[in-house]
C-alpha positions in Angstrom: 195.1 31.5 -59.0 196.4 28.2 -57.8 199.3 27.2 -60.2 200.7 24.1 -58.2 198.3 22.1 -61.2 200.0 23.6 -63.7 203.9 22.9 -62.9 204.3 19.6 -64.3 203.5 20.7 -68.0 206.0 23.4 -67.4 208.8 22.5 -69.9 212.1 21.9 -68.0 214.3 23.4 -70.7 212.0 26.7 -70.7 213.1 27.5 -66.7 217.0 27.0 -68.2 219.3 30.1 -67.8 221.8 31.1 -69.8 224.8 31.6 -67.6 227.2 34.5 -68.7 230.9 33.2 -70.4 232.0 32.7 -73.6 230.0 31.0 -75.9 230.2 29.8 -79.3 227.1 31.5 -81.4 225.6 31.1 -85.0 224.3 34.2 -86.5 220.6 33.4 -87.5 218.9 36.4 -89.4 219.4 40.2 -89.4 217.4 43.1 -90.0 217.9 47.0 -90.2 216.1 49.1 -87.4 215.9 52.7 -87.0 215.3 55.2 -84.4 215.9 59.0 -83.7 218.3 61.2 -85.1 218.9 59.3 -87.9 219.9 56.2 -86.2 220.3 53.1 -88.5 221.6 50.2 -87.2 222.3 46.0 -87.9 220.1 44.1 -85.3 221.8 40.5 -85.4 220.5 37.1 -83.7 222.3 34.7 -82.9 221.9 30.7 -81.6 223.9 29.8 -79.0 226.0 26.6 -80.5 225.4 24.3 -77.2 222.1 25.8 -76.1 220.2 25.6 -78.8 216.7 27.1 -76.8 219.1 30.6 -76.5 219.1 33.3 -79.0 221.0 36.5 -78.3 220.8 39.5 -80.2 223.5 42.2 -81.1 223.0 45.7 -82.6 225.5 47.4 -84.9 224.9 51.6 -85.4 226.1 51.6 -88.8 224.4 55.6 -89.2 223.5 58.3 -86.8 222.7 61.9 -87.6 224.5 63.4 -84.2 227.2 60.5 -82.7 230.4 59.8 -85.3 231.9 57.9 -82.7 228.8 55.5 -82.6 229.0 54.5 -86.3 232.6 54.2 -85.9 232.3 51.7 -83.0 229.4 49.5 -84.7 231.2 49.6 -88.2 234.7 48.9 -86.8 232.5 45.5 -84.6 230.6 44.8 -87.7 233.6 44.7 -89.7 235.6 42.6 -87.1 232.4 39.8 -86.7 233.0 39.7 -90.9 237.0 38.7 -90.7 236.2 36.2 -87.4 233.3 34.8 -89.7 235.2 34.2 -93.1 235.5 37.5 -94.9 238.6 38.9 -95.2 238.3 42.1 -96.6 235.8 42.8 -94.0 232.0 43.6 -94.4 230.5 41.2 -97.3 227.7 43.2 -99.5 225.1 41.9 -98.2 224.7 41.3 -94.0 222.7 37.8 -95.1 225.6 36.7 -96.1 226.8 35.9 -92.6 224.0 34.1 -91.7 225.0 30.5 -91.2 228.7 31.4 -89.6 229.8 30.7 -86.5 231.2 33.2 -84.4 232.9 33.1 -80.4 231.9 35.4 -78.1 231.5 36.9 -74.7 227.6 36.7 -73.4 226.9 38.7 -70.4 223.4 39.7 -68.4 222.6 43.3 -69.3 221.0 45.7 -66.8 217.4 44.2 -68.2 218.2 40.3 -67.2 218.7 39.6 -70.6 221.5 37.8 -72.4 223.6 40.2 -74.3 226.8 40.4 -76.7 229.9 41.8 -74.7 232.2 42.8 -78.2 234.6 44.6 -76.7 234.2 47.4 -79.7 235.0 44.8 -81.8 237.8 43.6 -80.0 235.4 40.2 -78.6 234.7 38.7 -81.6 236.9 35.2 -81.7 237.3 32.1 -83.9 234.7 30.1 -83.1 235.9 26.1 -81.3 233.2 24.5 -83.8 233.8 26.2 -87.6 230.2 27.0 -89.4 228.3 24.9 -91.7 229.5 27.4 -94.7 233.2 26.9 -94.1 232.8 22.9 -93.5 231.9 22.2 -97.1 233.1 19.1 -98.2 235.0 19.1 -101.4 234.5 17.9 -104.5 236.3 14.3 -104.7 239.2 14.1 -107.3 238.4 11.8 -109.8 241.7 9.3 -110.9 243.0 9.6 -114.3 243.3 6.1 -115.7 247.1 6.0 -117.1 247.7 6.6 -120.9 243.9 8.8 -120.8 246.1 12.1 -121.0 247.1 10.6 -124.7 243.6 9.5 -126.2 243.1 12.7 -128.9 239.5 13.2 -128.0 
């Protein structure tokens, strides 16, 4: 089939690559997958801050039936992600809680072509250079106490 016809409806931005570096990202949504031998694990999304047509997902083995060393490595990552994104005591209650921070991190190519999370075991999660909508919350303005209204006896 002759495509030379088609090109110029061919959105610019959908022939963009994302190049590997470090990127700030916004995690988007979560779900829990599973797989053999009791695998369970965090599947994570995130945006990329300054390329908004990238997502790039993570995955998080927070159970396995045969591999301690796997949960230990996506629970220690997990946990890490939670400090970096706000919580500090670790993992919040609930993973949707995170959704909405803003996280830096390391994206690579994986052996696919696809853009992946390089954590380092944890140790790749870093404070993001543009803080996350949940941690810019404007405060509540102080309102001015008129002098002598600490004395009125109502």
């Amino acid at each position: 089939m002759d495509l030379s016809k088609y090109k110029s409806q061919v959105d610019e931005s959908s022939l963009e690559t994302l190049e590997p570096g470090v990127y700030d990202l916004e995690y988007t949504q979560d779900e829990e997958i599973t797989g053999r031998n009791g695998w369970v694990a965090l599947k994570a999304l995130f945006r990329v801050v300054d390329k908004p047509n990238f997502l790039v997902g993570h995955t998080f083995t927070v159970d396995h039936s045969t591999s301690t060393s796997a949960i230990e490595i996506g629970l220690q990552s997990l946990d890490k992600l939670a400090k970096v994104c706000g919580f500090p005591d670790g993992l919040p209650d609930d993973s949707s809680d995170l959704v909405g921070s803003r996280v830096r991190a390391n994206v690579i190519i994986d052996d696919k072509g696809y853009p992946a999370i390089d954590d380092g075991k944890g140790k790749g999660w870093l404070e993001p250079k543009s803080k996350s909508v949940k941690s810019e919350k404007k405060s509540e303005p102080e309102t001015k106490k008129e002098s002598g209204d600490e004395n009125i006896p109502f």
